[in-house]
C-alpha positions in Angstrom: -15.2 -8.4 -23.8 -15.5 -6.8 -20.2 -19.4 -8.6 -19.7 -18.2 -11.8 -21.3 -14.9 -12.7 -19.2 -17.5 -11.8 -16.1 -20.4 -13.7 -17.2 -17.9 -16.4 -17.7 -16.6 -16.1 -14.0 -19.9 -16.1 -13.0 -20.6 -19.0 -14.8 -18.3 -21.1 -12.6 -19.4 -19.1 -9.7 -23.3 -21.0 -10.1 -21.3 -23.9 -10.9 -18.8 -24.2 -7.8 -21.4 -23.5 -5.6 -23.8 -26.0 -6.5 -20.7 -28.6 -6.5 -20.4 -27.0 -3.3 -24.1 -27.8 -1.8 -24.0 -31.7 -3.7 -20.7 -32.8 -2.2 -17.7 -31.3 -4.2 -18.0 -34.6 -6.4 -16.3 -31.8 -9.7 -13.7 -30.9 -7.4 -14.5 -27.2 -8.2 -16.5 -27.1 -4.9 -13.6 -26.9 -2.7 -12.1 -24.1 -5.3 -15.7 -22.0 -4.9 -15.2 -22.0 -0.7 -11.1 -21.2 -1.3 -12.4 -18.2 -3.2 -15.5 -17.0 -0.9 -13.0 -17.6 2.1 -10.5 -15.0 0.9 -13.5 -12.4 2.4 -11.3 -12.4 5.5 -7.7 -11.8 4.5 -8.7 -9.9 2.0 -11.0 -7.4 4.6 -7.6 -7.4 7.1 -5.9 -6.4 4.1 -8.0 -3.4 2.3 -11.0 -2.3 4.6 -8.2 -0.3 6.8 -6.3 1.3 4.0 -9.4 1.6 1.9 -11.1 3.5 5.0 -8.0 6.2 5.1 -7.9 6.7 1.5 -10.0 10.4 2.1 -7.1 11.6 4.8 -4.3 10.5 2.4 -5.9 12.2 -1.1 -6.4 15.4 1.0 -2.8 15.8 1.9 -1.5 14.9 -1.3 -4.2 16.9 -3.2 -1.8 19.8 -1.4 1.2 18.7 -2.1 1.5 17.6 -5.6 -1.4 19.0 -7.7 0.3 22.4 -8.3 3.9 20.8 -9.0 2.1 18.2 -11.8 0.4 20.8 -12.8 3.2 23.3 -14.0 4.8 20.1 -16.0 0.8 18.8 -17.5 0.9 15.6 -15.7 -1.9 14.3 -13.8 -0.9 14.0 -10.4 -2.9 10.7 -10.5 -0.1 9.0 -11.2 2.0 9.6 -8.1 -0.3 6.9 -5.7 -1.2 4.7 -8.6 2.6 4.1 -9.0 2.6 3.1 -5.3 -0.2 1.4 -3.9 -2.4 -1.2 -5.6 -5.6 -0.6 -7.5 -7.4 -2.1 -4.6 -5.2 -1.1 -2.0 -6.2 2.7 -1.8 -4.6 3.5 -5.5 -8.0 3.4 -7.2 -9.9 5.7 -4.7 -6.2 8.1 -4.4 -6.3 8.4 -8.3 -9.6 9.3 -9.4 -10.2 11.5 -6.2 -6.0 13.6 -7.8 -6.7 13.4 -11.6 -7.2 16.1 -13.8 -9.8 14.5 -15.8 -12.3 11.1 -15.4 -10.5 9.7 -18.0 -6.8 9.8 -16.5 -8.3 8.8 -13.1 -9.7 5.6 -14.4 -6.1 5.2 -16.6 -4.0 5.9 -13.9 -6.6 4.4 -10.9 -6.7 1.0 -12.5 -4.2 0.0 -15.2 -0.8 1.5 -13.3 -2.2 0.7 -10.1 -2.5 -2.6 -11.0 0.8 -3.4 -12.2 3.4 -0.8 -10.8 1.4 -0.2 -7.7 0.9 -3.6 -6.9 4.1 -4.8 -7.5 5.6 -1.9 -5.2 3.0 -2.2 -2.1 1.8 -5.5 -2.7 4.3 -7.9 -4.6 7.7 -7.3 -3.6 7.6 -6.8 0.2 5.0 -10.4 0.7 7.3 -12.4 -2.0 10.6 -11.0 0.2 8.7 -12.5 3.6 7.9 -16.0 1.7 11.2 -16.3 0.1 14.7 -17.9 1.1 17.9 -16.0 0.7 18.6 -17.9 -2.2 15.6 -17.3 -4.2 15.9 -13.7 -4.2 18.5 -13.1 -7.3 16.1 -15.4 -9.2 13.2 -12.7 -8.0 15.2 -9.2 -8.6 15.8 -10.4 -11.9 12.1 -11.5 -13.0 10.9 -8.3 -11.0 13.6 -6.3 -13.4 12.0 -8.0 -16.4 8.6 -7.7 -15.4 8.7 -3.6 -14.3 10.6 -3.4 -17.4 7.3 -4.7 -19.8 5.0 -2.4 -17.6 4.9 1.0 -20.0 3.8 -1.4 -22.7 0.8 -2.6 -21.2 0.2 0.9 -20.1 0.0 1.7 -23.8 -1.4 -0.7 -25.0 -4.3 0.0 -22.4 -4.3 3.6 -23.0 -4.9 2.9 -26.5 -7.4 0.8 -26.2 -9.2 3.2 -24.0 -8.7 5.9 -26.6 -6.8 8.2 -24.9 -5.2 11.3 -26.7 -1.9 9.4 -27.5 0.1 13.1 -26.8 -1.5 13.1 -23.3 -1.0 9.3 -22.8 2.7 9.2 -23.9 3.2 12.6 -21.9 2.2 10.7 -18.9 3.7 7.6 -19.3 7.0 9.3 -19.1 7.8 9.3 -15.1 6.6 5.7 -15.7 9.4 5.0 -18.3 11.8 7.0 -16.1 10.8 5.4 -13.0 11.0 1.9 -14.5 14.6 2.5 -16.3 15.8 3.6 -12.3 14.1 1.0 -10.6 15.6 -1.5 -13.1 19.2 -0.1 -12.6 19.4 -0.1 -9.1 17.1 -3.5 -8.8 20.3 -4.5 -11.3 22.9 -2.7 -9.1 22.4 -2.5 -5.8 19.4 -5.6 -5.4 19.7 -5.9 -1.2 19.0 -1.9 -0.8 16.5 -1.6 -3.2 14.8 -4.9 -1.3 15.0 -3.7 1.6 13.5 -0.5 0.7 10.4 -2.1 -0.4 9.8 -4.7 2.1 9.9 -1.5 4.7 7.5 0.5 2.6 5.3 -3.1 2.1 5.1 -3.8 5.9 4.1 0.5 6.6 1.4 0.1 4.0 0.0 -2.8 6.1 0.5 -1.4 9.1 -1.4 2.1 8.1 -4.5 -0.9 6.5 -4.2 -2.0 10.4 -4.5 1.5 11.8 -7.2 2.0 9.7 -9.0 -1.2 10.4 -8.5 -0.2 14.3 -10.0 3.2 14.0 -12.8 1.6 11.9 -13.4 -0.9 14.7 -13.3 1.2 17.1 -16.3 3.5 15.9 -18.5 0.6 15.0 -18.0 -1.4 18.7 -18.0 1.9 21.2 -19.8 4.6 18.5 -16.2 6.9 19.2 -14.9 8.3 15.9 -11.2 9.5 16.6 -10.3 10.6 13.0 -12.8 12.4 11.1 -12.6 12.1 7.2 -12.3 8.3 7.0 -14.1 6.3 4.0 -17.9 4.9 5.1 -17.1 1.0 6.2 -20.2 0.2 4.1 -18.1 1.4 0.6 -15.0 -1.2 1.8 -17.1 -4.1 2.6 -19.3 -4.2 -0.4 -15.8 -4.2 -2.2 -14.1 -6.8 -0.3 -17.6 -9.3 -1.2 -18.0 -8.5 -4.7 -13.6 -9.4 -4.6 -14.7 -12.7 -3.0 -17.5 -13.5 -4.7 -15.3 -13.1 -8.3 -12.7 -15.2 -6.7 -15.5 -18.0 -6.5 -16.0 -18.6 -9.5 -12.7 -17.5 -10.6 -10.7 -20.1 -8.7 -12.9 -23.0 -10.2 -12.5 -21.5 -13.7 -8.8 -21.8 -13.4 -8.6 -25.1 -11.7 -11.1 -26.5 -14.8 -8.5 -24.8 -17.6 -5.7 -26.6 -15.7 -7.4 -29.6 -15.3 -8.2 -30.1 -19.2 -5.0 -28.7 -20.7 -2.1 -29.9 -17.8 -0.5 -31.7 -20.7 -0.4 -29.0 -23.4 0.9 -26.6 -20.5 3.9 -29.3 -20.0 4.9 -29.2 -23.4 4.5 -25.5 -23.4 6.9 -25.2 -20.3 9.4 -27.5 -22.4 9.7 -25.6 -25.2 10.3 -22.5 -22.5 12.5 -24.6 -20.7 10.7 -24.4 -17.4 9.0 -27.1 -15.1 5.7 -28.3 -15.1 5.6 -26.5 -11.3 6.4 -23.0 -13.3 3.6 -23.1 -16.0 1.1 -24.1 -13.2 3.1 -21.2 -11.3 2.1 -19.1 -14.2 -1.9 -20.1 -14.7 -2.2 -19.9 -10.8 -1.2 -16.5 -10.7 -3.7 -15.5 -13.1 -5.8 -15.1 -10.0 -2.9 -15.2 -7.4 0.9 -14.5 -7.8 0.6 -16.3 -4.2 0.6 -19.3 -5.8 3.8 -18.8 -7.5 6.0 -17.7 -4.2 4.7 -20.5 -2.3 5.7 -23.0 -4.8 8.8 -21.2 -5.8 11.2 -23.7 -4.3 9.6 -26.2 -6.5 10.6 -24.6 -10.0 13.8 -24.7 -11.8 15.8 -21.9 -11.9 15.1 -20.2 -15.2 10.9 -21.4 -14.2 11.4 -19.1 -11.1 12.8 -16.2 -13.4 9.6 -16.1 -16.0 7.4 -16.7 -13.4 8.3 -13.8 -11.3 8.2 -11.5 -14.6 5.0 -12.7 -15.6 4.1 -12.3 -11.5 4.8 -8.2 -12.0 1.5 -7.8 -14.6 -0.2 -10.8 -15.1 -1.1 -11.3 -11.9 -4.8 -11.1 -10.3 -5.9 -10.6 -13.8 -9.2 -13.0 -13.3 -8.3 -12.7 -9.3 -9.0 -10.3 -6.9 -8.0 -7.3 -9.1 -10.4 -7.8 -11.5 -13.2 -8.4 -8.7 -12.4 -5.0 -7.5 -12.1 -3.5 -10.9 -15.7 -5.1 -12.2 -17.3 -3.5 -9.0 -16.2 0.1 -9.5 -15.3 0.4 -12.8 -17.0 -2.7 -14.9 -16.5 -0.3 -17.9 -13.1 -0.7 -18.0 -12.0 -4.2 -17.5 -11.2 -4.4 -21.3 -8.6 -2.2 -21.0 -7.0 -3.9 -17.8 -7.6 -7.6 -19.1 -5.2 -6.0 -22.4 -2.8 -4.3 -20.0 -2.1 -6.9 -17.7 -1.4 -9.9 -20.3 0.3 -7.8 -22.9 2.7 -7.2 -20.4 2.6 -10.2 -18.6 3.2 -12.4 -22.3 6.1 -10.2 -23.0 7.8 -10.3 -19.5 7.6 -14.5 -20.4 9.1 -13.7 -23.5 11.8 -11.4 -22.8 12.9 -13.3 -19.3 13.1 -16.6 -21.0 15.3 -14.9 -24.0 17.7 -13.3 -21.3 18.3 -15.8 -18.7 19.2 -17.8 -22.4 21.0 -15.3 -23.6 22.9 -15.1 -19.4 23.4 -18.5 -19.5 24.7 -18.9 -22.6 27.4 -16.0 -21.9 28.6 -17.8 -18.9 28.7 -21.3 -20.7 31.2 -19.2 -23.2 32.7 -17.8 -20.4 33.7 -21.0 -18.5 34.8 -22.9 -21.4 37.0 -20.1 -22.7 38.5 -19.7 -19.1 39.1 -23.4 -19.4 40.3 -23.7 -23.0 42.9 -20.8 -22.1 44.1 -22.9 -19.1 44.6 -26.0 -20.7 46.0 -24.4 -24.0 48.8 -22.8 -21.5 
């Protein structure tokens, strides 16, 4: 499964670029240059943060090892939950965990979802938003962190981990997704506001880090010893953009062929045509689904968002990282990421129903009272 979905990708990588060279006359040329183009946004965005992973894992290597310890958790869990897989999380995990095996659990498949929702997701969606939007985007990101252990499960499983040492450590995951769903629930603005600060101080350590990096490459003065070789960072932001080449054509192709049997998907869902295309973007970009979020119908924006929290960057940038350090495992985060992701679709669309509904009841009772008196 892990060399098909990339020999697939690659495929369209060949493909887009010799649209590319021969005048975009597919339309999947333009889509192979979006992808290769990424190779800048995405360096501003990771070679800094990537660079200062060493300094980070050291302190925390201190800190939390001997209290995971004394409970048997691996203590790769701690910056997997909060940065994303290719955002620091990866290196942080397998650099804390106990064994090869947790690191690669924890370093990819929580990472991925949880971390990237937490350092990634929420604090950009928050700065591309309107006010009004952001009750329809608490209550998909509710949904969606809600769906997260199951993926991790379901991933876990399929990477055949001892299922008493996989449920063990998907506990503070439960936990942590039952009080991040409460207050999300309860107090929405604080908890927003947490996580657009802690967003915009994870990019501003990926710019310190870029600096220092920059600074030792143009004047040959290294100020901070311990920082990741810049050679490791680019070759990872490349192979990212090089996957997103032939991963944006791919997509555009799928929607292309089957735009009419998505619409009638999104009917019986009860979303707009804008939403399902939301939902197939994101599959390399949960981008695409904030900057048309205006666009969708209310219940679209909810389902979108959820699916947003796992199911995105599964054939996007994510799984370019994940296919350059760890090509072994991108079985178990293809499985993680959509089982989630289809559930959070599921479960959002049954609850804003099931909201709706309630209030429908509501307001006619309220009304059937008042006229009866």
């Amino acid at each position: 499964m892990d060399k098909l979905v990339l020999y697939l990708i690659g495929s369209f990588f060949v493909i887009g670029a010799i649209d590319y060279i021969t005048g975009n006359h597919l339309k999947l040329g333009g889509k192979f240059e979006e992808g290769i183009k990424t190779m800048g946004a995405l360096g501003l965005g990771m070679i800094g943060i990537l660079s200062l992973a060493p300094i980070f894992t050291n302190f925390l290597s201190a800190e939390i090892i001997p209290i995971f310890r004394v409970f048997h958790l691996d203590p790769s869990i701690v910056p997997a939950a909060f940065l994303a897989v290719d955002m620091g999380g990866y290196q942080m995990a397998n650099e804390l965990a106990l064994t090869e095996e947790m690191g690669a659990f924890s370093g990819i498949i929580i990472a991925s979802t949880l971390g990237a929702t937490l350092s990634f997701s929420i604090p950009v969606a928050l700065g591309m938003l309107s006010k009004e939007d952001e009750k329809y985007f608490s209550k998909g990101v509710l949904v969606g962190i809600i769906t997260i252990p199951i993926g991790c499960l379901a991933a876990g499983l399929w990477q055949k981990i001892n299922i008493n040492i996989l449920v063990w450590n998907l506990v503070p995951i439960f936990v942590f997704a039952i009080i991040f769903g409460a207050g999300l629930l309860k107090a929405p603005h604080v908890f927003i506001k947490v996580f657009n600060v802690f967003g915009k101080l994870i990019m501003s350590l990926s710019t310190v880090g870029l600096l220092l990096q920059g600074i030792d490459v143009i004047f040959g003065v290294r100020l901070v010893s311990g920082l990741a070789p810049l050679s490791e960072s680019i070759v990872i932001v490349g192979k990212i953009a090089f996957v997103l080449g032939g991963a944006y054509p791919m997509l555009a192709l799928i929607n292309r062929i089957f735009k009419n049997s998505f619409k009638e998907i999104g009917e019986k869902f009860g979303i707009n045509s804008v939403s399902v295309a939301g939902i197939l973007g994101s599959l390399a970009s949960n981008l695409l689904i904030f900057g048309t979020f205006k666009e969708m119908n209310p219940k679209g924006k909810v389902v979108c968002t959820a699916f947003g929290v796992s199911g995105a960057f599964v054939f996007g940038g994510q799984f370019g990282f994940v296919s350059g350090v760890a090509p072994e495992m991108l079985g178990a985060f293809i499985i993680s990421k959509l089982t989630a992701g289809i559930i959070s679709i599921v479960l959002a669309a049954w609850l804003y129903d099931r909201e709706n509904k309630e209030f429908s009841l509501k307001e006619n009772g309220g009304i059937s009272n008042e006229y009866q008196g």
